[in-house]
SEBABA-475343 format. One record per residue: chain; residue in three letters; x, y, z of N, C-alpha, C, O in turn. Coordinates in nm, 4 decimals, always signed. Example, Ala and Ser with C-alpha at 12.3 -4.5 7.8 and 13.67 -1.06 7.14 Angstrom:
residues 2
+--------+--------+----------+----------+----------+----------+----------+----------+----------+----------+----------+----------+----------+----------+
! chaine ! residu !     n_c1 !     n_c2 !     n_c3 !    ca_c1 !    ca_c2 !    ca_c3 !     c_c1 !     c_c2 !     c_c3 !     o_c1 !     o_c2 !     o_c3 !
+--------+--------+----------+----------+----------+----------+----------+----------+----------+----------+----------+----------+----------+----------+
!      A !    ALA !  +1.3190 !  -0.5690 !  +0.7800 !  +1.2300 !  -0.4500 !  +0.7800 !  +1.3200 !  -0.3300 !  +0.7800 !  +1.4236 !  -0.3319 !  +0.8465 !
!      A !    SER !  +1.2850 !  -0.2250 !  +0.7080 !  +1.3670 !  -0.1060 !  +0.7140 !  +1.2900 !  +0.0030 !  +0.7870 !  +1.3409 !  +0.1138 !  +0.8039 !
+--------+--------+----------+----------+----------+----------+----------+----------+----------+----------+----------+----------+----------+----------+
This chain:
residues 69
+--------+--------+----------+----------+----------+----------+----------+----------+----------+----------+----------+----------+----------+----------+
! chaine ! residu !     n_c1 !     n_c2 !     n_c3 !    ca_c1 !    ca_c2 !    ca_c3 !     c_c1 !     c_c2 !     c_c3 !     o_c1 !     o_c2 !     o_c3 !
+--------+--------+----------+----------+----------+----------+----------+----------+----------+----------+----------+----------+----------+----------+
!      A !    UNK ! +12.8268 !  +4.4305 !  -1.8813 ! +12.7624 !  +4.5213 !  -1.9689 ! +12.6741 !  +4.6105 !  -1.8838 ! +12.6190 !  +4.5638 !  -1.7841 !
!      A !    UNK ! +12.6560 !  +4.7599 !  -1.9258 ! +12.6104 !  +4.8593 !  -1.8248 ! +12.4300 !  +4.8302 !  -1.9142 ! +12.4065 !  +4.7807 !  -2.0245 !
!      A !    UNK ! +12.3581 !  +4.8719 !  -1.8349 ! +12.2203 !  +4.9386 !  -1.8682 ! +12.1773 !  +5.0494 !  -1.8739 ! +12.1203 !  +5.0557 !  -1.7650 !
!      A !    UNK ! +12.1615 !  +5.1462 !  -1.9222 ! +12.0909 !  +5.2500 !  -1.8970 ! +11.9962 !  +5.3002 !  -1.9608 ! +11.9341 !  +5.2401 !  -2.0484 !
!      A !    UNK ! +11.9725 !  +5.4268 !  -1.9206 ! +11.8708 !  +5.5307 !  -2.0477 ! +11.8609 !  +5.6181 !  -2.0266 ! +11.9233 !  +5.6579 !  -1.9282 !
!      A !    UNK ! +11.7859 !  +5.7026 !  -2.0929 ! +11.7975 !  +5.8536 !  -2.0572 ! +11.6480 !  +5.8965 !  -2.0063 ! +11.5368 !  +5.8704 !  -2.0523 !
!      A !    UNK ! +11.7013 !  +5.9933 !  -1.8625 ! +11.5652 !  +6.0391 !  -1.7567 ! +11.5045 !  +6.1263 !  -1.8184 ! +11.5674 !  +6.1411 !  -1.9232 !
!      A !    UNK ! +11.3642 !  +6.2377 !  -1.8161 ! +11.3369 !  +6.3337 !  -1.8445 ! +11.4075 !  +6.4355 !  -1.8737 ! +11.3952 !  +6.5100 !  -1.9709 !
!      A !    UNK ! +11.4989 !  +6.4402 !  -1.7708 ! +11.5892 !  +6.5705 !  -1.7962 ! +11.7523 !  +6.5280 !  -1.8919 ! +11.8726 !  +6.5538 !  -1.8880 !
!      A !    UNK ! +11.6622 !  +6.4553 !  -1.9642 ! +11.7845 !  +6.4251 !  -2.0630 ! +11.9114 !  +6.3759 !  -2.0018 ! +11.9973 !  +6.3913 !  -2.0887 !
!      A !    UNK ! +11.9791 !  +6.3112 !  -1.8676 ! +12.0863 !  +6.2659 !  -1.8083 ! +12.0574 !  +6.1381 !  -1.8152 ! +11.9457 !  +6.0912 !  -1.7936 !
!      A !    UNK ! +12.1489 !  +6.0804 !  -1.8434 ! +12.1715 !  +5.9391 !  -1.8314 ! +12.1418 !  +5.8760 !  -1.7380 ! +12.1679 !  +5.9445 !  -1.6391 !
!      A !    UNK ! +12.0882 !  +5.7526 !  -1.7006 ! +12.0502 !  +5.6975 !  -1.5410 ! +12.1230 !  +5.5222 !  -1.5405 ! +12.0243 !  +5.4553 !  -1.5710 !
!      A !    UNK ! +12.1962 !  +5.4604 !  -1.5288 ! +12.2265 !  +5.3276 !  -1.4780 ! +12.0969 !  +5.2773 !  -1.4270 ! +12.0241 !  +5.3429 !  -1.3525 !
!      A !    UNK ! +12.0780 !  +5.1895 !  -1.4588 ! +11.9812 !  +5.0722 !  -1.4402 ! +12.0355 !  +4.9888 !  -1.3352 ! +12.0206 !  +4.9856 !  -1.2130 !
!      A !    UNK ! +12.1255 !  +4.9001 !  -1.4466 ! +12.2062 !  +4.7470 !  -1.4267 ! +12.2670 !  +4.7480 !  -1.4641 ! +12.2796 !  +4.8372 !  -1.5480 !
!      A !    UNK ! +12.4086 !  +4.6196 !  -1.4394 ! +12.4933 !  +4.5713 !  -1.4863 ! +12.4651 !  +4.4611 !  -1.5045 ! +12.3953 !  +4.4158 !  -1.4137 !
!      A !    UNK ! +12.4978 !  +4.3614 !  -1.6191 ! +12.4898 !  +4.2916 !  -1.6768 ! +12.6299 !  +4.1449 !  -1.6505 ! +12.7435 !  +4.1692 !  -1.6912 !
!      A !    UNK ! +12.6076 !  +4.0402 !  -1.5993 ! +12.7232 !  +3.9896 !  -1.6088 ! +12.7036 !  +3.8689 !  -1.6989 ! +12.6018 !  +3.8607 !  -1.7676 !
!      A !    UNK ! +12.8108 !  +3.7613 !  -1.7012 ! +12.8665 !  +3.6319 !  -1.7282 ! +12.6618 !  +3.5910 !  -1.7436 ! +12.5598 !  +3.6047 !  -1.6761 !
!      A !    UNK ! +12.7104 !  +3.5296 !  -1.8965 ! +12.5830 !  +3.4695 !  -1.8824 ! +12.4295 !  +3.5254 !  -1.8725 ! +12.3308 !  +3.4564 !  -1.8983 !
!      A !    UNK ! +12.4265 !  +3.6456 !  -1.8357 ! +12.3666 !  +3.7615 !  -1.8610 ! +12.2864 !  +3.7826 !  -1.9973 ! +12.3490 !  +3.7747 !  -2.1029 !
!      A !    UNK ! +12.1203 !  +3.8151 !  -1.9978 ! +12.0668 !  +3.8300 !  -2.0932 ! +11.9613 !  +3.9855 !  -2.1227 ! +11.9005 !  +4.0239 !  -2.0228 !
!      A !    UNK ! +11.9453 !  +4.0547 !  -2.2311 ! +11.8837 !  +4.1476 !  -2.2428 ! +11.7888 !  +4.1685 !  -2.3458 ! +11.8105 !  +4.0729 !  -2.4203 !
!      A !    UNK ! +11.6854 !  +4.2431 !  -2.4023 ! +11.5987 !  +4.2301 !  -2.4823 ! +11.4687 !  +4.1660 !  -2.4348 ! +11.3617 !  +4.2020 !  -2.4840 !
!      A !    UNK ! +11.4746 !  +4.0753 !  -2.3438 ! +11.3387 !  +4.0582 !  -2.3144 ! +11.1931 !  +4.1067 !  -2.3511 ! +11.0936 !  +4.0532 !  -2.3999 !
!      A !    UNK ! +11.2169 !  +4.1975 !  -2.3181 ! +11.1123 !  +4.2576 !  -2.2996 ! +11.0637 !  +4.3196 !  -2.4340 ! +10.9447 !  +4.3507 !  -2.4394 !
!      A !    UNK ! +11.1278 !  +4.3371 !  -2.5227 ! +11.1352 !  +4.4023 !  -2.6656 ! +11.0779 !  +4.2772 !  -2.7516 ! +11.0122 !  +4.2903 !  -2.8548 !
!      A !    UNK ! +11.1147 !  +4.1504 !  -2.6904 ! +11.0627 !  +4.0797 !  -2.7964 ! +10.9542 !  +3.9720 !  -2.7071 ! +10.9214 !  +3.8589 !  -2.7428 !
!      A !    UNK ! +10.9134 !  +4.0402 !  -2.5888 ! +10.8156 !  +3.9464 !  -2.5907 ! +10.6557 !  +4.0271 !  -2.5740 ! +10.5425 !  +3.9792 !  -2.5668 !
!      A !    UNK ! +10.7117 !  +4.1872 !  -2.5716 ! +10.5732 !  +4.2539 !  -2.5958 ! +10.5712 !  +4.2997 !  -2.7170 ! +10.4612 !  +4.3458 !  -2.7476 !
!      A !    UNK ! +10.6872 !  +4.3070 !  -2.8354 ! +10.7062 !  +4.3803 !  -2.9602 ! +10.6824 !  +4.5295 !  -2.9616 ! +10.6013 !  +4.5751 !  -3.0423 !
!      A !    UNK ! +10.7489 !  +4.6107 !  -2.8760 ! +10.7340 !  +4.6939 !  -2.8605 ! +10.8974 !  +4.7902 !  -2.8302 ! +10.9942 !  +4.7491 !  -2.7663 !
!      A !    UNK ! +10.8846 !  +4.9029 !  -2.8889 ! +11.0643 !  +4.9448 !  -2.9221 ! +11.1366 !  +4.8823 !  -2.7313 ! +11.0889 !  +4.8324 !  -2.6294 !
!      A !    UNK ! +11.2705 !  +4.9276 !  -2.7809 ! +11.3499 !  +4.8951 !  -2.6606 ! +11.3649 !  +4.9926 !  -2.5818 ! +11.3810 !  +5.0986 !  -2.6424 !
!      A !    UNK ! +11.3669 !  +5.0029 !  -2.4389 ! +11.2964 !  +5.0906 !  -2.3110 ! +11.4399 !  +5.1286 !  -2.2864 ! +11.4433 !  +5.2397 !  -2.2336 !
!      A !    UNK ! +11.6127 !  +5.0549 !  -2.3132 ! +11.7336 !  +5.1148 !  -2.2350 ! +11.8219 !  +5.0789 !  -2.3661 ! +11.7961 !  +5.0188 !  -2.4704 !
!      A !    UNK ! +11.9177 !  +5.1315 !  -2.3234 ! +12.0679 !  +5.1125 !  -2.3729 ! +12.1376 !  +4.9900 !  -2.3457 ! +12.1339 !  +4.9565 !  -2.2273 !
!      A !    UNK ! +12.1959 !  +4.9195 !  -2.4185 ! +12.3054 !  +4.8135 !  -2.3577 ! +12.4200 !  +4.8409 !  -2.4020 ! +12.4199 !  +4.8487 !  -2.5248 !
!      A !    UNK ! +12.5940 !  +4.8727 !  -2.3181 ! +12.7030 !  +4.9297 !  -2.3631 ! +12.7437 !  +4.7854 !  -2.2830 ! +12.6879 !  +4.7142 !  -2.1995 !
!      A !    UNK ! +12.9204 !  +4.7823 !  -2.3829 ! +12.9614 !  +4.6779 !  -2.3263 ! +13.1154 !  +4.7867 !  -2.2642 ! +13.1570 !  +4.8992 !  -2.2919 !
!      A !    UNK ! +13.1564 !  +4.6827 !  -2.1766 ! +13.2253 !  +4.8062 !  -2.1095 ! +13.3853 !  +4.7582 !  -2.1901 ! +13.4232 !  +4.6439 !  -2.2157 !
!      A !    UNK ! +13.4637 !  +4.9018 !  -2.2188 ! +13.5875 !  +4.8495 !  -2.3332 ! +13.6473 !  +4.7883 !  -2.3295 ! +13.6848 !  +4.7359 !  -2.4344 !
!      A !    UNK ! +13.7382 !  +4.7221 !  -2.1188 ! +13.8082 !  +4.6429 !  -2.1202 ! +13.7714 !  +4.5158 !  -2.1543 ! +13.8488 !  +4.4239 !  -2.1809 !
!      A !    UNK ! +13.6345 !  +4.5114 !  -2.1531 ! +13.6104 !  +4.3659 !  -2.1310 ! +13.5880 !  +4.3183 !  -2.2971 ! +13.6207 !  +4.3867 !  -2.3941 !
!      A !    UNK ! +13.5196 !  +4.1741 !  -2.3015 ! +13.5180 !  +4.0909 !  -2.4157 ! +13.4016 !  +4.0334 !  -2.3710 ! +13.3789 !  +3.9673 !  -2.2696 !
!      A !    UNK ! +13.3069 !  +4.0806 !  -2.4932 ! +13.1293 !  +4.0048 !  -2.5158 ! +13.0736 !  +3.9221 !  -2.5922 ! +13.0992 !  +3.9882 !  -2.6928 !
!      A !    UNK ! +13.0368 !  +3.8628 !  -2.6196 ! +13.0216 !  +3.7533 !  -2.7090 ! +12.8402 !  +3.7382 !  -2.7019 ! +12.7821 !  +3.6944 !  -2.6026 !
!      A !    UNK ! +12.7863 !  +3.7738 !  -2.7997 ! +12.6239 !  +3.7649 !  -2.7847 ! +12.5484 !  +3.7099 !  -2.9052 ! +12.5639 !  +3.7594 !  -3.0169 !
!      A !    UNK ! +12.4660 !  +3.6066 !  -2.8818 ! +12.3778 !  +3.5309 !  -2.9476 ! +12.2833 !  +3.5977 !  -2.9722 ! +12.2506 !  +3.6751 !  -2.8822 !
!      A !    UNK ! +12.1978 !  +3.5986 !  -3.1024 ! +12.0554 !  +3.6880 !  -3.1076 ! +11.9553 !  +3.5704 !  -3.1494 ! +11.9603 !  +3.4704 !  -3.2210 !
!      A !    UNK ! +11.8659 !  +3.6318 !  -3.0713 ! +11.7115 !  +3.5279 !  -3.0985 ! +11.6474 !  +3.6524 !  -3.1821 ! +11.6535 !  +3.7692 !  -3.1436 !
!      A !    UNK ! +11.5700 !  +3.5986 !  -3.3313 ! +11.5001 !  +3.7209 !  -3.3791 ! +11.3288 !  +3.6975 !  -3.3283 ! +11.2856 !  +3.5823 !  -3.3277 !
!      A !    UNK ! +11.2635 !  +3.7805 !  -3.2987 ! +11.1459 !  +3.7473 !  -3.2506 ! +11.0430 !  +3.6642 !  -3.3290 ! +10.9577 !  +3.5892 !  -3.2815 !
!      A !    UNK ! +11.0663 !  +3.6912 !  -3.4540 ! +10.9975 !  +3.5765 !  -3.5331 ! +11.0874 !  +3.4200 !  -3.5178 ! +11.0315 !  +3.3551 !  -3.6062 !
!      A !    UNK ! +11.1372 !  +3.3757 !  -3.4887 ! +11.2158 !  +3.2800 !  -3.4731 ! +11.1389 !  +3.2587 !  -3.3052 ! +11.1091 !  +3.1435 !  -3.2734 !
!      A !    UNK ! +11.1235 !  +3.3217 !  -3.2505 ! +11.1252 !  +3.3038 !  -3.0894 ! +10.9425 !  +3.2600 !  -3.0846 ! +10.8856 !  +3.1613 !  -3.0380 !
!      A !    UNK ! +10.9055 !  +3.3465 !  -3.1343 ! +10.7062 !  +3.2925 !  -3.1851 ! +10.7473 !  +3.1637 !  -3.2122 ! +10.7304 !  +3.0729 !  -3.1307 !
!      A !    UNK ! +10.8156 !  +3.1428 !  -3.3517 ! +10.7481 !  +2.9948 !  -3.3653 ! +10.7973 !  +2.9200 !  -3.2959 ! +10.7422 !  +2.8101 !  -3.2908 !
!      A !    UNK ! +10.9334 !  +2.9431 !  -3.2023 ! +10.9179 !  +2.8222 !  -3.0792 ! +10.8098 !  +2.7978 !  -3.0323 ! +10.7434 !  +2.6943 !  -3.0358 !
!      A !    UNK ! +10.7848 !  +2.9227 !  -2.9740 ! +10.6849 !  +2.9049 !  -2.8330 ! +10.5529 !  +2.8429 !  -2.8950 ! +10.4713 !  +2.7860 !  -2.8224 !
!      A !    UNK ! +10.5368 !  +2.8542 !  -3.0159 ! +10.4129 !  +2.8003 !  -3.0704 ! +10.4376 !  +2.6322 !  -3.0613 ! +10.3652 !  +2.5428 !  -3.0176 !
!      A !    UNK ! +10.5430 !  +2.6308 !  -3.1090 ! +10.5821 !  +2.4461 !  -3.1114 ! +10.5928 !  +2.3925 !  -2.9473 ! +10.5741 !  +2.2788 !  -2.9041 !
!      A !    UNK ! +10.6174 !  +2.4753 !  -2.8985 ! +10.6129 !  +2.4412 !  -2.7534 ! +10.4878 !  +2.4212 !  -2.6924 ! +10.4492 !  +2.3151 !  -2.6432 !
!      A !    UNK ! +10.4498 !  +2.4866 !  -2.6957 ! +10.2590 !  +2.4486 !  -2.6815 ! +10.1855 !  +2.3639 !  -2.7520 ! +10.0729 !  +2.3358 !  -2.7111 !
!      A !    UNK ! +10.2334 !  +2.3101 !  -2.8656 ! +10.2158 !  +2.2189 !  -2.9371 ! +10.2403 !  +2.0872 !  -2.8297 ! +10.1546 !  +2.0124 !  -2.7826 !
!      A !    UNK ! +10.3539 !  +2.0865 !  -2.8133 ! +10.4473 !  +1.9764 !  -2.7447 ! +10.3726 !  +1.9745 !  -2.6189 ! +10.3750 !  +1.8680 !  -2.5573 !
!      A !    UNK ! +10.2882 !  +2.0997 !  -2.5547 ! +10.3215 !  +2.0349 !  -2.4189 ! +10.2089 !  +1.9633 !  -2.3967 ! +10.1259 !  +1.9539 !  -2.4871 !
!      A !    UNK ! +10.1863 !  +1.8948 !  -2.2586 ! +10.0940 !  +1.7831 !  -2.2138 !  +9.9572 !  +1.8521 !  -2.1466 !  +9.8671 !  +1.7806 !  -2.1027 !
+--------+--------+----------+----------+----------+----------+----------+----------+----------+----------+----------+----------+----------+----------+
């Protein structure tokens, strides 16, 4: 999967590529704040992606701190 976004001058810029096992959003759901790039999956290939919703991902981390020692 490619990364990108768009520069000042409105052109597209590549970031990253994304492989096997490969994760994105980070950052969107751990400052709650919109998403900074693009994620395209490229046509030949085949993607398969799990979603964590950020309210779901809080109350882990809350139970996790709960849990820890």
């Amino acid at each position: 999967m490619r990364v990108s976004r768009r520069g000042a001058d409105g052109q597209e810029q590549a970031l990253r590529t994304i492989g096997p096992g490969g994760y994105f959003g980070e950052m969107a759901l751990l400052s709650n704040r919109p998403r900074s790039a693009t994620v395209a999956a490229s046509p030949e290939g085949e993607v398969e992606c799990l979603v964590l919703h950020r309210l779901d991902f809080l109350d882990f981390k809350v139970s996790m701190k709960s849990t820890s020692v």
